[in-house]
N, C-alpha and C positions, 0 to 999 in steps of 0.2 A: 611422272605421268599422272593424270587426270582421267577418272571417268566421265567428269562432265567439266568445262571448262569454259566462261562466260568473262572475252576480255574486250574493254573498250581503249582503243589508241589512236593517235591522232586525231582527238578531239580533247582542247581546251577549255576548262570547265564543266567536265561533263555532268547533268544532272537527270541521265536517264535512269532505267531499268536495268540490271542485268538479267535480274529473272521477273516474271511479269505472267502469272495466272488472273484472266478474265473471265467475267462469268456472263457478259454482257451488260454487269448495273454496275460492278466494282471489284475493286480485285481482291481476290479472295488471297495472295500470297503472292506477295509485293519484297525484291530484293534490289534497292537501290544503291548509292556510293555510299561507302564507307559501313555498308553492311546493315543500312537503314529497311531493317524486315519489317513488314505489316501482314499480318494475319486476321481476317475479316472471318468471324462463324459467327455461329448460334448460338444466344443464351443454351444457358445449361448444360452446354452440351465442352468435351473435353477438346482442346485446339492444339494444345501443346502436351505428347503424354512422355517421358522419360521415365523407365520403369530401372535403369540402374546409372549412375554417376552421380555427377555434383555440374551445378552450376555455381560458375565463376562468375563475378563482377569486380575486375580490377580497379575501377574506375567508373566513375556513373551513378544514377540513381533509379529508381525502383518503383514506377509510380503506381497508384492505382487510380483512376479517378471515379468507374464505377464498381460495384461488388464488391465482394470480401476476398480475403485471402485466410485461408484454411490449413493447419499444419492437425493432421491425424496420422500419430507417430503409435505405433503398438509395441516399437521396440525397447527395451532400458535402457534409454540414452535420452539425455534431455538435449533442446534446442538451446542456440544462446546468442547473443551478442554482445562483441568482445569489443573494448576499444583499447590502443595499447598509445596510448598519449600522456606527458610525464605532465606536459602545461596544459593541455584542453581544458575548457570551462566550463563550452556547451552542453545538455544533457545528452545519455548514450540514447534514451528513448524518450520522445516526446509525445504526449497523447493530449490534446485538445478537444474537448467536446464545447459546443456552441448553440445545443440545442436551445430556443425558446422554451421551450417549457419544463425544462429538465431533462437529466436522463444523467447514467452513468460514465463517468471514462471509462473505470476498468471495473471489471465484472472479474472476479476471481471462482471459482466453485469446484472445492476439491469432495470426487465423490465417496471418500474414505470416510467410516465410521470411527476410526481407531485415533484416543487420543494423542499417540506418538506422531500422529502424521500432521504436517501447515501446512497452511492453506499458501501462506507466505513464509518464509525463514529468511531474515535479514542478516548476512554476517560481516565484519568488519573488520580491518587491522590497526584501527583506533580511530577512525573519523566517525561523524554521527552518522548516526544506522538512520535516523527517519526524522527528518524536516519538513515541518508547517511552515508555509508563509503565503503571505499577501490573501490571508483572508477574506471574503467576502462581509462586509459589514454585519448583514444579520446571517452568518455562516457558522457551524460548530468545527471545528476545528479535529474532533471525532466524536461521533455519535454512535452508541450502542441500541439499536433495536434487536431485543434480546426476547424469546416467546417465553410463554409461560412454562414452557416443559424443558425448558434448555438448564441443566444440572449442571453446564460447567460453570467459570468465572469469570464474569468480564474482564479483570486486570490481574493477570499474574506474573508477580515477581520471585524467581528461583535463583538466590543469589550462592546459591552454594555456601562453600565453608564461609561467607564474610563475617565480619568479627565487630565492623566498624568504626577502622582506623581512619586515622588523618589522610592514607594514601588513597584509601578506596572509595569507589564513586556512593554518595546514595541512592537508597530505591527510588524516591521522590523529591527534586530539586525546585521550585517555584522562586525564580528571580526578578525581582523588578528595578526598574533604575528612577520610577514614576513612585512622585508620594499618590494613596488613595485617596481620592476627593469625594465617593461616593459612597456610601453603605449597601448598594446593589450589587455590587460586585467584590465578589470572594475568591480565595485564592482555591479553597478546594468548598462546595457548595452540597449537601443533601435535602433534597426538597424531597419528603414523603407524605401524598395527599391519598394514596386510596387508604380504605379501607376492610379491603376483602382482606385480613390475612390471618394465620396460622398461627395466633397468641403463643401456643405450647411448643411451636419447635422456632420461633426466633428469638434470642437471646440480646441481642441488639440489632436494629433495626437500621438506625441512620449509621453508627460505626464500631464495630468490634475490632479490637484489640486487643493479642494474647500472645503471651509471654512465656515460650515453653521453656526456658533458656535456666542454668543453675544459677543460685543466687551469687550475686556480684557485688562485691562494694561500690558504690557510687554509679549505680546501673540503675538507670528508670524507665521504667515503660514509657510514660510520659514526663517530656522534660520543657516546662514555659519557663522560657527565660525574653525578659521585656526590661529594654532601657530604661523608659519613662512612662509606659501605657500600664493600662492593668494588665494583670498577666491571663484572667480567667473571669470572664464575663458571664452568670447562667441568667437566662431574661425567663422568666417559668408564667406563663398565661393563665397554665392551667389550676384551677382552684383546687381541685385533689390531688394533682402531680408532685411528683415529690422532687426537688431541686437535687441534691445530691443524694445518691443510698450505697451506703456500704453492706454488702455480703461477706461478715467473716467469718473464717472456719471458729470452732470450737478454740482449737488451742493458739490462734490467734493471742 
């Protein structure tokens, strides 16, 4: 049995209403074949409220074409989407932005103070965690704008016990399959033009390097190894600058 029961028979093709609230200008809640609901309200105002379940979509897609969609979860449980495809290729989430003048795709903002907690965490079970491509001609590929008062590190690598074997990955890999045709382009680049800074507490400026590690036979901090090129080019401008300087301890 049915409390309410809304059937159309003996009519082929049928492309009425079952249910049909008018308000004299449009219909405020429209139930046609195959369950084609339209619900006509008010900005701002809530049209659809479900205060316990879940909604299902077996089948179908999800559009928005105006406003946002707002997930405000107070519970410990995160949101997600899953895809369980062995061949898919497609991405699980796509975000396009098109704005003329700019703007962001994704905005991330975690309001935690505590360094234990990301913004983003990337984990893998051996594929690459995070892929650049089809850059923008004049586009950075990642760009740090970092404030003045910000103490952490732009790039850190915590590779745990590594040792530095033939099997284990590097911290920093730069490949190229292209000879360099031009001197403008570097594979890693420090350009430092201001001038405001703290002589007494930077120790090296464009790249420090330290080696807390016990002494090892055939271990270098620094290792140039060159086919054919020089192996160590210092180009010094400066009339007072001193090209190389060694600091050694006493018992050196």
């Amino acid at each position: 049995g049915s409390a309410f029961y809304a059937g159309v028979t003996g009519v082929a093709g049928f492309t009425g209403y079952y249910f049909r609230a008018y308000d004299g200008g449009a219909d405020d809640f429209a139930v046609k074949r195959y369950g084609a609901t339209t619900i006509t309200g008010l900005a701002s105002t809530d049209m659809l409220t479900i205060t316990l379940g879940d909604i299902q979509v077996t089948a179908g897609d999800i559009d928005v074409d105006l406003g946002i969609v707002t997930v405000d979860n107070t519970a410990d449980e995160g949101n997600y989407i899953k895809r369980n495809n062995a061949t898919g290729t497609a991405a699980v989430l796509e975000i396009e932005e098109t704005h003329a003048t700019g703007g962001i795709a994704l905005l991330v903002d975690t309001k935690n103070t505590t360094a234990a907690e990301y913004a983003i965490d990337i984990t893998s079970s051996g594929a690459t965690q995070l892929h650049f491509t089809a850059n923008g001609a004049a586009g950075d590929g990642m760009l740090y704008d970092a404030t003045n008062a910000w103490t952490g590190q732009a790039f850190v690598i915590d590779a745990g016990p590594w040792v530095g074997t033939v099997t284990e990955g590097a911290g920093f890999a730069f490949t190229s399959d292209a000879a360099a045709t031009s001197e403008t382009g570097q594979v890693i680049r420090i350009d430092l033009n201001g001038t405001g800074v703290d002589a007494a507490a930077i120790s090296g400026k464009g790249l420090y390097i330290e080696d807390e590690a016990a002494a090892t036979a055939g271990s270098y901090l620094v290792h140039l190894d060159s086919l054919a090129n020089g192996a160590l080019h210092i180009s010094n401008a400066g009339a007072a600058a001193d090209g190389i300087k060694f600091d050694v301890a006493d018992s050196y």
